[in-house]
C-alpha positions in Angstrom: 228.3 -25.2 146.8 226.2 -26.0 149.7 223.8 -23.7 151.2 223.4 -23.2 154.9 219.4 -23.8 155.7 220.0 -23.6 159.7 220.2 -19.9 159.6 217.2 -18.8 157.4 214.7 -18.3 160.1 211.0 -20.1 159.4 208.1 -17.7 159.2 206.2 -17.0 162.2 202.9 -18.9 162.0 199.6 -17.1 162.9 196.1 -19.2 163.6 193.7 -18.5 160.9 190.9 -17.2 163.7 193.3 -14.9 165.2 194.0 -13.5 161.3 189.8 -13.4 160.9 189.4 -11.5 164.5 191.9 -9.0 163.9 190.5 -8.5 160.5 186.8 -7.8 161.2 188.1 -5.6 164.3 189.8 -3.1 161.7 186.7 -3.1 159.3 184.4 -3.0 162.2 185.7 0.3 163.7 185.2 3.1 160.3 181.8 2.2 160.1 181.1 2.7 163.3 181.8 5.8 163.1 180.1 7.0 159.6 176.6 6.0 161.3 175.9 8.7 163.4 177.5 11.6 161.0 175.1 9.9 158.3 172.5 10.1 160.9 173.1 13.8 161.4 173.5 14.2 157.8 170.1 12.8 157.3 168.6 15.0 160.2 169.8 18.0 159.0 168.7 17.6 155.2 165.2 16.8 156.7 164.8 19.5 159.0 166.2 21.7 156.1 163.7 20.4 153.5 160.7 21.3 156.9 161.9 24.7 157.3 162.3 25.2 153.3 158.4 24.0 152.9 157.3 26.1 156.0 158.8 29.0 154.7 159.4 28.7 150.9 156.1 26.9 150.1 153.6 26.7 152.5 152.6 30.2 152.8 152.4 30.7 148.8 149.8 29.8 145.9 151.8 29.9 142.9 150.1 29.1 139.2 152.3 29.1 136.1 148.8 30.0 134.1 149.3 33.3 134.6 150.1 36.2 131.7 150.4 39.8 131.3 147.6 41.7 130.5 146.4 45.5 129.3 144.6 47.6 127.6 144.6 47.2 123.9 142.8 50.4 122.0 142.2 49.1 118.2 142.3 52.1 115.9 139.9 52.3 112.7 138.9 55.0 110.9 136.0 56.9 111.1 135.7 57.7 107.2 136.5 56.1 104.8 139.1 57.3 101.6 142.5 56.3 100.4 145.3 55.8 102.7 147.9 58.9 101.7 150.5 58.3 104.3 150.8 56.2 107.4 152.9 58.1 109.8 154.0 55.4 112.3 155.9 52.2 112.3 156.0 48.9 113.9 156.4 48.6 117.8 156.9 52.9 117.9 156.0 54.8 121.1 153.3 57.3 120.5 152.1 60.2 122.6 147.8 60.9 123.0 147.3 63.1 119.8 149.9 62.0 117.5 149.1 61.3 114.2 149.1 57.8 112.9 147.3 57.6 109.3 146.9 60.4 107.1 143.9 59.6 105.2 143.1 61.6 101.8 141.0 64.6 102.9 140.0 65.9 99.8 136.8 65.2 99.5 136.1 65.9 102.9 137.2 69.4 102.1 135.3 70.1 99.4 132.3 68.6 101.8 132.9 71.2 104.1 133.4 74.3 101.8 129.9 73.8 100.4 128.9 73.2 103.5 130.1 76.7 104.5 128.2 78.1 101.8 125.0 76.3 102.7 124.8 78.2 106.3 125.9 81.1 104.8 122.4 80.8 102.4 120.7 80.1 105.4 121.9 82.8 107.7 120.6 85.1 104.7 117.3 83.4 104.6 117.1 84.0 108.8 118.1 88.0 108.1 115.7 88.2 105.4 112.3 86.2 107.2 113.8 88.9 110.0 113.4 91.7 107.8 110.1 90.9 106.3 108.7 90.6 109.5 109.6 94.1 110.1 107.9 95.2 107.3 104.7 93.4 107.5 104.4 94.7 111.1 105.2 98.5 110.0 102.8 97.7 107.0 100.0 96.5 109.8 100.5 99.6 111.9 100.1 101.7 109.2 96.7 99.9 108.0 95.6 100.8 111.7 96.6 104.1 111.5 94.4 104.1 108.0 91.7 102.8 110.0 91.9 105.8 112.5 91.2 107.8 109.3 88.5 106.0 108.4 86.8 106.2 111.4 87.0 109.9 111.8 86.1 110.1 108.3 83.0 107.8 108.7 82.2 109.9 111.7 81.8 113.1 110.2 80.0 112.2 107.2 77.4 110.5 109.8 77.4 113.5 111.9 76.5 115.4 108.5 73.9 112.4 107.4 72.4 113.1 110.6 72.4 117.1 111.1 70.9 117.3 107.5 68.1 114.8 108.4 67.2 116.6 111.4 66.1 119.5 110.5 63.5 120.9 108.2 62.9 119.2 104.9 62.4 123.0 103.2 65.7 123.8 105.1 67.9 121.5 103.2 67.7 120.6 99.5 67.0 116.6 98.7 70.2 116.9 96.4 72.4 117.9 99.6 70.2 115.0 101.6 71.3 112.6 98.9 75.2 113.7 98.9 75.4 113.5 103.0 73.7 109.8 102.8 76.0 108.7 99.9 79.1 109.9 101.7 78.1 108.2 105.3 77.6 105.0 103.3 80.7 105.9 101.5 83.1 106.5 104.6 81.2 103.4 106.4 82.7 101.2 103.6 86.2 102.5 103.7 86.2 101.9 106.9 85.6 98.4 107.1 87.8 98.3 103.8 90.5 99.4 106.4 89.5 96.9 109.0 89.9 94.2 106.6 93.2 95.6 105.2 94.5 95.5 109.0 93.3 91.6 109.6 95.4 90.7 106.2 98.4 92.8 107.9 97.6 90.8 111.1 97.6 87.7 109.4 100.9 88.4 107.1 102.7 89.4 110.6 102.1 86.0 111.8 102.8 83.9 108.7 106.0 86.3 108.5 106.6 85.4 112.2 105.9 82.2 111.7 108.9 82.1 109.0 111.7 82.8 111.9 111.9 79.4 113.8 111.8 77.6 110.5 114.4 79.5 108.7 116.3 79.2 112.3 115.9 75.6 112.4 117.4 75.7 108.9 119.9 77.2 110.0 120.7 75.1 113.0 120.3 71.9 110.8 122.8 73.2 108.3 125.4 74.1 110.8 124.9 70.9 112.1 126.3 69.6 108.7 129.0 72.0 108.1 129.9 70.8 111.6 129.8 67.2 110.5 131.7 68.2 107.4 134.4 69.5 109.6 134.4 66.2 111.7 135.0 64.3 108.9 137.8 66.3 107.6 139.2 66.1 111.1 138.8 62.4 111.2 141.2 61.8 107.8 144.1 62.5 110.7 143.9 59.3 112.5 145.1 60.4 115.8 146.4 58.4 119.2 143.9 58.2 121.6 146.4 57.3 124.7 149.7 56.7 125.2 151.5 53.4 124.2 153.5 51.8 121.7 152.1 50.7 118.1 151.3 47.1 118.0 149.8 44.7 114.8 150.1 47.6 112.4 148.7 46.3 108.8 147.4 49.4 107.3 149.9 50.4 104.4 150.3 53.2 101.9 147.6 53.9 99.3 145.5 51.9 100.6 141.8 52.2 100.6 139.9 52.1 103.8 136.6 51.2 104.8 134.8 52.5 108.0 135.7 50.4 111.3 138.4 48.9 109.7 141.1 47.6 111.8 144.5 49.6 110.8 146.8 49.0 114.5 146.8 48.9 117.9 147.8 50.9 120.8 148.8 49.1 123.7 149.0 51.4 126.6 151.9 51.3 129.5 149.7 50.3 132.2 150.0 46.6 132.7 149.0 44.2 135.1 148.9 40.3 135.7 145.7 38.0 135.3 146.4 34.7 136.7 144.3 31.7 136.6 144.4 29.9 139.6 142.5 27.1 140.5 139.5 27.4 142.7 141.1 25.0 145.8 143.8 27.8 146.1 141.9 30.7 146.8 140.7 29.7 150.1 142.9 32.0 152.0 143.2 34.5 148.8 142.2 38.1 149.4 142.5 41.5 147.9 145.8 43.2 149.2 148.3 40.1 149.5 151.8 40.7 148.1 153.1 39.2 145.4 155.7 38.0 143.7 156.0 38.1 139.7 158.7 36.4 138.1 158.4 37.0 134.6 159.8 34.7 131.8 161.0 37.5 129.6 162.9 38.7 132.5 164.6 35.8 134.3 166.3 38.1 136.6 164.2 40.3 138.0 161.7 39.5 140.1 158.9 42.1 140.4 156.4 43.1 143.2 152.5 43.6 143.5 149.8 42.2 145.4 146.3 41.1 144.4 143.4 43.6 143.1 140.9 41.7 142.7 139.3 38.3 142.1 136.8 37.9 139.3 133.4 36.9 140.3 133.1 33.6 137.8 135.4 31.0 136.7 137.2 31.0 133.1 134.9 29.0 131.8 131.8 30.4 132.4 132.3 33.3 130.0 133.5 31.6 127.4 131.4 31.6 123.9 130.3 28.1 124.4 129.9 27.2 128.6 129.9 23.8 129.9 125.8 22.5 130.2 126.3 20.8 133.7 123.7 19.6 133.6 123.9 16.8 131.7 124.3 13.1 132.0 128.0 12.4 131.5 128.9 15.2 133.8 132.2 14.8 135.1 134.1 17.1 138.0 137.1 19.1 136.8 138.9 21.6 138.8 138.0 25.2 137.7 140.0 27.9 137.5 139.5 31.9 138.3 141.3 34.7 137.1 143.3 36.5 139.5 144.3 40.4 138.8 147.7 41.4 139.8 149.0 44.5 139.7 152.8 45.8 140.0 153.9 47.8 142.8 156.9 49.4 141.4 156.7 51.9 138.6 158.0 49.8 135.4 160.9 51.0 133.4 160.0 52.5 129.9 162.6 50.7 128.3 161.4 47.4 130.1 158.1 46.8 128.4 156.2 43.7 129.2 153.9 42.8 126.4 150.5 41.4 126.7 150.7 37.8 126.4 154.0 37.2 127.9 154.0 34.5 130.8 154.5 35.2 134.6 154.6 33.0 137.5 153.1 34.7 140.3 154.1 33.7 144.1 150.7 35.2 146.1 151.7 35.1 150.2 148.9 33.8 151.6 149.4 32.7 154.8 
């Protein structure tokens, strides 16, 4: 069978640079048109990235050297004994004057009772010194008095001495002579008998007086050391000196303490942020400046304070071994100076920050 070849049309034929022009002219035209959106694109992103620095970054100094800080109160004991309970546990909130440790008082007590007993000895020693002193003055009034006697006494018997010798020998016997002479010397003596007998009263009213301050300085010494005594049986209830929550507790049951030994920690509430920045960043830093804290044990909350204060030394300086600068093979490195934070905003009591715990601080500067 034959097959008819006149009516199959032939293909149309195209030039090869027509095929080429057309071809360039469609893939010529799209990208044409992505330039100037890439353009913008581009534009945009950079102005964005401008503005973010403006006002993201530029005003800020940020440091991630930065931690909280706080006041740490060590507790030790005061006396020393055998630990006979510890009243606290780890990480526990405690109020000023709770008890902590309950050291053994015992012998404290028994300090203190004979410590009673000593002022009560001494407060008799004072009443009795008092007493004697009463007496040797009532003793040295009445050796006076005696003395008045004596005086009249020695008086008269001159007065007699003297009338018998003045008048006529044939008057007056030599026997009565002798008796009026004998009893003026007689009565002259007593008298200065009595004299003497006064000056030893004098003299025991001041040694008696002189007793008085020193049995009252007894007495003040030994309540001085009944008041010790009490101290010390006071000190065997290891109390809280502030508010704050129990930290590094190692003190344990039936143990034996010594004096100034460390037994916990109280860290109190009141917190704040010390940040080391380095020295080319403070140039516009100032007491008063807001901050931001972001802190790492709470991711999402960002806290607010401002600076307090910048310390008046770098880090370094106060260390226990400083740089010597001073010599040969110095070499430059940028130092860094802590930077007190505080918070703003009154902390929640069941959001406690602990001391240690890192913060990256966001100071507005500018």
């Amino acid at each position: 069978m034959k097959t008819d070849n006149a009516t199959i049309p032939p293909p149309e034929t195209i030039p090869a640079s027509e095929v080429n022009t057309r071809t360039a002219g469609t893939e010529g035209r799209p990208r044409n048109r992505f330039l100037p959106v890439a353009l913008v694109i581009a534009i945009a992103l950079i102005v964005a990235a401008a503005a973010y620095y403006i006002i993201a970054v530029h005003p800020y100094e940020t440091t991630d050297d930065a931690f909280i800080d706080g006041h740490a109160i060590q507790i030790s004991p005061k006396v020393a004994g055998r630990v006979s309970k510890v009243l606290i546990t780890d990480n526990q909130f405690v109020k000023k004057g709770d008890s902590l440790v309950q050291i053994d008082p015992s012998d404290y007590d028994v300090a203190t009772a004979q410590a009673r007993a000593n002022l009560a000895a001494a407060q008799s020693r004072l009443v009795e010194a008092q007493q004697q002193l009463n007496v040797s003055r009532a003793k040295a009034d009445q050796d006076r008095a005696a003395v008045g006697v004596a005086e009249a006494e020695a008086k008269r018997t001159q007065a007699d001495l003297e009338r018998f010798q003045s008048v006529e020998s044939r008057a007056v016997s030599r026997q009565q002579v002798d008796a009026a002479t004998a009893a003026a010397q007689s009565s002259a003596a007593s008298l200065e008998a009595a004299r003497k007998k006064v000056d030893a009263s004098d003299a025991q009213v001041g040694l008696d007086q002189a007793q008085i301050p020193t049995a009252e300085a007894i007495v003040h010494q030994v309540r001085a050391a009944m008041r010790q005594a009490e101290l010390n049986f006071s000190y065997a209830t290891i109390v809280a000196p502030e508010d704050g929550w129990v930290t590094h507790r190692v003190v344990e049951n039936g143990e034996y303490v010594q004096v100034g030994q460390a037994l916990l920690a109280v860290v109190q509430p009141n917190v704040w942020v010390t940040a080391n920045f380095k020295e080319t960043q403070l140039t516009n830093m100032k007491p008063g400046q807001p901050v931001w804290l972001e802190v790492d044990a709470y991711p999402h909350h960002k806290f607010k304070g401002h600076v307090d204060s910048i310390q008046a030394g770098t880090g370094v300086q106060f260390s226990l071994l400083p740089p010597e600068n001073a010599a040969g093979n110095y070499v430059k490195v940028v130092q860094r100076v802590p930077v007190k934070i505080v918070f703003d905003e009154g902390l929640d009591s069941q959001q406690m920050l602990p001391l240690g715990a890192s913060v990256v601080p966001r100071v507005k500067v500018r």
